[in-house]
C-alpha positions, 0 to 999 in steps of 0.5 A: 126835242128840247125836253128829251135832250134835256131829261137825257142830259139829267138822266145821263148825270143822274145814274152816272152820279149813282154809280160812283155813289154805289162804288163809294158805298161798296168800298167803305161799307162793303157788300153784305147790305145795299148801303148805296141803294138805300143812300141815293134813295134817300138823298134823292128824296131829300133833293126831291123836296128841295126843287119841288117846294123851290118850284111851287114857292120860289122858282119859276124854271123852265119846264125843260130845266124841271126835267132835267133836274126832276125827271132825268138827274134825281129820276136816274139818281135814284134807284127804286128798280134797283131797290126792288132788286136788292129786297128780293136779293136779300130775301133770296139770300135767307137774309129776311129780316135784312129784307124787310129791315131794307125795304121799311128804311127805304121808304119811311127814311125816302119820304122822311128826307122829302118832307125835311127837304120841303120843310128846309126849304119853306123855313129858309124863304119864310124867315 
């Protein structure tokens, strides 16, 4: 029961997090391009990177912390449901290149920021 309290904490911080990130995206950069979507996906990533390396090198938390932080916090942070909605959206739209343009930086950009968060962390405790 632990470990559900704790993912749902996580998840309940998590896509919370997500939706004043996705407001702050709309107001500054406005609707015609899934900025938000994209952002937290990257940023997440990026984070993800971070705890991982932390976990496997330097870190010892306890497997309820790992879900909360991993599963629920970065797992409702991040928004690949919501990714696949706004590719398809875009594509709907006739906007195709916006599309694939989308769906390109999203995942080369995502896994881009875990390595550089894995790499981070290794050349911080390494040093």
């Amino acid at each position: 029961m632990n470990m559900i309290l704790a993912i749902a904490g996580g998840g309940a911080i998590g896509a919370v997090l997500r939706h004043f990130f996705g407001a702050l995206s709309l107001h500054f950069f406005g609707a015609h391009f899934p900025w938000g979507t994209l952002g937290v996906n990257i940023i997440g990533s990026f984070f993800m990177g971070i705890l991982i390396a932390l976990f496997a090198h330097y870190w010892s938390p306890s497997p309820e912390l790992r879900a909360f932080l991993t599963v629920g916090l970065l797992g409702a942070f991040t928004t690949f449901s919501a990714f696949s909605l706004d590719a398809v959206t875009l594509y709907e739209r006739g906007l195709i290149l916006y599309s694939f343009g989308y769906i390109i930086a999203s995942v080369f950009l995502s896994i881009t920021a875990l390595y550089a968060g894995l790499i981070l962390i290794r050349q911080f405790f390494t040093s």
